[in-house]
C-alpha positions as CSV (number, residue, x, y, z in Angstrom):
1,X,1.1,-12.4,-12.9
2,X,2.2,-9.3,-13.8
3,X,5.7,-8.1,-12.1
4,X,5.0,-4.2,-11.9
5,X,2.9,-4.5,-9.1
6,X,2.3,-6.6,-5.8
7,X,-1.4,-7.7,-4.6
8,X,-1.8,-9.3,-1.7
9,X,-5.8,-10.4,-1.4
10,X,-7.8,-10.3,1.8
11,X,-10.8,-11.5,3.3
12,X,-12.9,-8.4,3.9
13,X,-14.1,-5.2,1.9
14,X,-11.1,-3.1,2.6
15,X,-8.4,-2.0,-0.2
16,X,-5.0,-0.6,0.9
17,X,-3.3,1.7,-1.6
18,X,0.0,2.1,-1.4
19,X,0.7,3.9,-5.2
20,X,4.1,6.0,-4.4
21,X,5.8,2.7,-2.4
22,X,7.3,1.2,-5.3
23,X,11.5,2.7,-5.7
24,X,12.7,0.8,-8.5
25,X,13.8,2.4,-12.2
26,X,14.3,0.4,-15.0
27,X,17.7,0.1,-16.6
28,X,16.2,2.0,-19.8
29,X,14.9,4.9,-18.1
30,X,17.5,5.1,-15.1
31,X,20.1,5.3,-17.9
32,X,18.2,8.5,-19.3
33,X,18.4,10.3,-15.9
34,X,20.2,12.6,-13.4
35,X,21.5,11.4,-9.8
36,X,18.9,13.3,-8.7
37,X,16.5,10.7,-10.3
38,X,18.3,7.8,-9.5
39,X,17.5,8.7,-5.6
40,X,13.6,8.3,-6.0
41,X,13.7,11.3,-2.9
42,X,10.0,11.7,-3.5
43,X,9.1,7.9,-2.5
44,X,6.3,7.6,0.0
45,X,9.0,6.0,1.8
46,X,8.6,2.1,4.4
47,X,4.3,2.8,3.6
48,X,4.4,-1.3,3.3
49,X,6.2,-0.8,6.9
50,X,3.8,1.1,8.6
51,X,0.5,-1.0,7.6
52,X,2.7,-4.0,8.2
53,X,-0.2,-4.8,10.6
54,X,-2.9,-4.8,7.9
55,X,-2.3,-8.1,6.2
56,X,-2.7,-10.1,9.6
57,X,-6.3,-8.5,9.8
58,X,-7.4,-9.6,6.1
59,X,-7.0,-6.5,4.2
60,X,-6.0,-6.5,1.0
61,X,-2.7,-4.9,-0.2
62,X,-2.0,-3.3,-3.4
63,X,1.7,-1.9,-4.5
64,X,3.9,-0.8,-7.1
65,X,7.4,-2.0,-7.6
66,X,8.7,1.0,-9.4
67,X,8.8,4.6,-8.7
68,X,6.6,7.0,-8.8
69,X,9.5,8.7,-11.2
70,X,8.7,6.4,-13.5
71,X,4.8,7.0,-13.9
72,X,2.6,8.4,-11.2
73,X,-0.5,5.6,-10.5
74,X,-2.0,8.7,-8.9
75,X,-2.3,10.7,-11.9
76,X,-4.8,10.4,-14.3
77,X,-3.3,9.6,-17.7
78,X,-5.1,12.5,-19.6
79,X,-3.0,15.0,-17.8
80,X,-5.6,16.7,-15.6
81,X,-4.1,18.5,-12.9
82,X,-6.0,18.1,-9.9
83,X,-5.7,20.6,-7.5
84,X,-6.6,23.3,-10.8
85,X,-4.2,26.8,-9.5
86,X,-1.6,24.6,-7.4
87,X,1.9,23.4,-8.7
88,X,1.7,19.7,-9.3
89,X,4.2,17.0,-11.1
90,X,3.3,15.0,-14.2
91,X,2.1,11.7,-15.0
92,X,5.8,11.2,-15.9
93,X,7.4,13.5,-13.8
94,X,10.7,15.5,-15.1
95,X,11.1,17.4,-12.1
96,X,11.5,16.2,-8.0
97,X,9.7,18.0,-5.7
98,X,12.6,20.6,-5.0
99,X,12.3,21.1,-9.2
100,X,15.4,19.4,-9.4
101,X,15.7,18.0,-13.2
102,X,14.9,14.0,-13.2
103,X,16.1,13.6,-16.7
104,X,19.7,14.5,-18.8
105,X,18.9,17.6,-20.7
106,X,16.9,16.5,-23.9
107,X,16.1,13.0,-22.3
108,X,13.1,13.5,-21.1
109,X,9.8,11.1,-21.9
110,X,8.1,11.8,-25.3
111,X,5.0,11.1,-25.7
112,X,5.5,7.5,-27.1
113,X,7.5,7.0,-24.1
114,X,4.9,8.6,-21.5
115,X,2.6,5.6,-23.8
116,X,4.7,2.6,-23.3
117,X,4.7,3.6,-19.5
118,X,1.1,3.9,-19.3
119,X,0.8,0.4,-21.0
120,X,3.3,-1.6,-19.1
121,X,3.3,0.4,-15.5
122,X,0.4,2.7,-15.0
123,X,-2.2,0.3,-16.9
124,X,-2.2,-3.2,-15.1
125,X,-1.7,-1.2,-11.5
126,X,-5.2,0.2,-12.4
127,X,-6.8,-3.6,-14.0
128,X,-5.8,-4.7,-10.5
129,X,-7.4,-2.3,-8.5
130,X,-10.7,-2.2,-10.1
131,X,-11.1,-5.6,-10.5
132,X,-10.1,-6.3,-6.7
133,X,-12.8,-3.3,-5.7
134,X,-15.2,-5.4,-8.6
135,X,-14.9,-8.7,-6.8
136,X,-14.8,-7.3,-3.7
137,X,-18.4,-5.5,-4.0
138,X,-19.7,-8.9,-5.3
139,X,-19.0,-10.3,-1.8
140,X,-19.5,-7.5,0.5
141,X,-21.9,-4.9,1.3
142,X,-19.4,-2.0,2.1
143,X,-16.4,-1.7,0.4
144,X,-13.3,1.0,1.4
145,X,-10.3,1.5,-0.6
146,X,-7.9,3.5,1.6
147,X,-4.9,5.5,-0.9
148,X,-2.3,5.8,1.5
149,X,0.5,8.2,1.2
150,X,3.5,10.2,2.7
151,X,5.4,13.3,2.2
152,X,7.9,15.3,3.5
153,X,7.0,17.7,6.5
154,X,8.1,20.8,4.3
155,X,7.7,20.9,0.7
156,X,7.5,24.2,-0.2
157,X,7.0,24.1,-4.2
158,X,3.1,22.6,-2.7
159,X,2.7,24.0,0.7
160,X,3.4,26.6,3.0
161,X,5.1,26.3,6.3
162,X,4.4,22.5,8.0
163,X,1.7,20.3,7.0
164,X,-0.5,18.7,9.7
165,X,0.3,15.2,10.5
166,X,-2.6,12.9,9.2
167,X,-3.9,14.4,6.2
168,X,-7.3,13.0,5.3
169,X,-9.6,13.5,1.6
170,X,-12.4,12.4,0.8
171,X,-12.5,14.9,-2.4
172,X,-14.7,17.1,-0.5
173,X,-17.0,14.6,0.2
174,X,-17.4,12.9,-3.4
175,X,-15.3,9.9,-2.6
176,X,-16.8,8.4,0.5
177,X,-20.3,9.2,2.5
178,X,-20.2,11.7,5.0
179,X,-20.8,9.1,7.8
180,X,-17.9,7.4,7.1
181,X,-15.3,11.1,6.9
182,X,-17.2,11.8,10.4
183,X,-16.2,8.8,12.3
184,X,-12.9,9.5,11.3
185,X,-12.8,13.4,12.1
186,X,-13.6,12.5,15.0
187,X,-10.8,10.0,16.0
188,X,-8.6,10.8,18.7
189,X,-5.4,10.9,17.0
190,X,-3.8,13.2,19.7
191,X,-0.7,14.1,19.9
192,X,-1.1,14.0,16.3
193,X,-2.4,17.0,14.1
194,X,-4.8,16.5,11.4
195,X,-7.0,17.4,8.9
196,X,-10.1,16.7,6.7
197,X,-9.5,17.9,3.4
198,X,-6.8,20.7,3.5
199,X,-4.4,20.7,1.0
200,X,-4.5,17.0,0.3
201,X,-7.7,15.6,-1.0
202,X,-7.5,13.0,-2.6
203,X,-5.5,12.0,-5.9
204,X,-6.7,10.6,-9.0
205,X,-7.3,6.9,-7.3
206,X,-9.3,8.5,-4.5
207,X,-11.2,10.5,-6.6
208,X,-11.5,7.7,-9.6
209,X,-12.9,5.0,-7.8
210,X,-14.6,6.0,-5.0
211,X,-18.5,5.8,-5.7
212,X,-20.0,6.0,-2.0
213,X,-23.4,5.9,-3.8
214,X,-22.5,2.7,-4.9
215,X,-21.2,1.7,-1.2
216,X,-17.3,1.9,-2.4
217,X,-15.7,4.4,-0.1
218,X,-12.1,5.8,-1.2
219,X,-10.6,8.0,1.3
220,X,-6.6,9.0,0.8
221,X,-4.0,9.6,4.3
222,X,-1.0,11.7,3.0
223,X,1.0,11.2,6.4
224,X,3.5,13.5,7.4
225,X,7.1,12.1,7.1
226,X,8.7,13.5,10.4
227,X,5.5,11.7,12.4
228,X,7.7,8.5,11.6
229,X,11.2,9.6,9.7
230,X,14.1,11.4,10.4
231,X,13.7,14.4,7.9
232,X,14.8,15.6,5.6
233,X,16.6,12.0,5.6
234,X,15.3,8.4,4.3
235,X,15.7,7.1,7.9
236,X,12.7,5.0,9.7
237,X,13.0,6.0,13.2
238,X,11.5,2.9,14.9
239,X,10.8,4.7,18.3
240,X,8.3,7.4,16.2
241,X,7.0,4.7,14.1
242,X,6.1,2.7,16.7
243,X,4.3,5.5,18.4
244,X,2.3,6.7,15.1
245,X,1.2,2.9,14.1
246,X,-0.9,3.0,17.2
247,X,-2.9,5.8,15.5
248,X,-2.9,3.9,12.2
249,X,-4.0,0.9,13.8
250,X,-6.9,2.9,15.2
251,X,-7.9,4.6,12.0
252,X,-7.5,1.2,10.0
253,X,-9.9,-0.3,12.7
254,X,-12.3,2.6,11.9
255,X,-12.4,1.6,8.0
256,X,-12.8,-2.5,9.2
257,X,-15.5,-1.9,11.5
258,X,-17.2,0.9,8.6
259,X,-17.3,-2.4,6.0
260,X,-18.8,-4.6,9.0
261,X,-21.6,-2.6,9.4
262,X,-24.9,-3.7,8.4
């Protein structure tokens, strides 16, 4: 078994995501960086918290056990930035989100480094979560791989002002059929904001392996941090959690009973 990642399977055709949960650095790498990258400030912090609910139902759970500093699983490994005109961090990132340097000046990965990642870290993520989706499809009619994410409220280096609470993408409709994006428009998610592809589409994972014509539906969250954290800290605030599961629970439900259709 490879020790990069964590896969629990399930027992239907739905794929959780969690690609920016993982907040470990190697000893090599962490001994190449600044405080600021020893903090891992950008995880998608306690995601394996807040679908804590998913395993009991059969779903299938996919995670990382290092940081997102380390590689990005949501990037794709050519370098392709994907919203083209909009700032965006690297496959191996040398900046945090407030451009804060990662690495000790002259430190950073080269590209035999940014290599070896790809081979130990960013490679056998991606083996695992095509040939889960792979088996998957051989035993179900309807498959759904949900990406989900979380970010900070405020982040002004990729947004303006405050983002919406749920943040749903579907890659403007090429990663999962329209029936499927409607049902979940169309969730009452109140007192929650939200929004179908706004500034968050869909990352490389979305976008790479969803194939609706093909009946494999990705769809990506990026959940706002403050709907279940005390920003701009790395504090779970159990009483907003709790509250903003209930809504999770709901959407999750809406994927499950998608892959039980006939």
């Amino acid at each position: 078994m490879n020790r990069s990642y964590d896969l629990v399977t399930g027992n239907m055709g739905l794929l959780i995501s969690m690609p920016h949960n993982g907040q470990l650095i190697p000893d090599s790498i962490a001994s190449t960086m600044t405080n600021t990258g020893h903090q891992v400030a950008d995880t998608d912090w306690y995601m394996d918290k807040l679908y804590d609910f998913a395993q009991g139902l059969g779903i299938a759970i996919i995670k990382p056990r290092y940081s997102r500093y380390v590689i990005d699983l949501n990037r794709n490994i050519d370098g392709i930035n994907l919203y083209p005109g909009a700032n965006s961090t690297e496959l191996c990132p040398t900046t945090a989100f407030d451009l804060s340097p990662l690495y000790k000046t002259g430190q950073e990965p080269n590209e035999a480094e940014i290599q070896r990642r790809i081979e130990l870290y960013w490679q056998p993520y991606h083996q695992a979560l095509n040939a889960t989706l792979t088996q998957m499809k051989a035993q179900f009619a309807k498959v759904v791989l949900l990406d989900a994410h979380s970010i900070l409220s405020h982040v002004p280096r990729f947004f303006d002002g405050q983002l919406p609470d749920f943040n749903f993408g579907n890659a403007d409709g090429a990663s999962c059929g329209s029936e499927l994006i409607n049902k979940i428009a169309q969730l009452d998610l109140s007192p929650y904001t939200s929004v179908v592809n706004g500034r968050f589409k869909g990352g490389y994972i979305t976008r790479g392996y969803g194939k609706p014509r093909e009946n494999i539906h990705a769809v990506q969250l990026e959940l706002s941090q403050h709907t279940y954290m005390d920003e701009p800290s790395d504090r779970y605030n159990e009483k907003k959690a709790a509250k903003v599961k209930e809504k999770l629970q709901v959407f999750v439900q809406c994927l499950v009973d998608f892959t039980q259709q006939k």
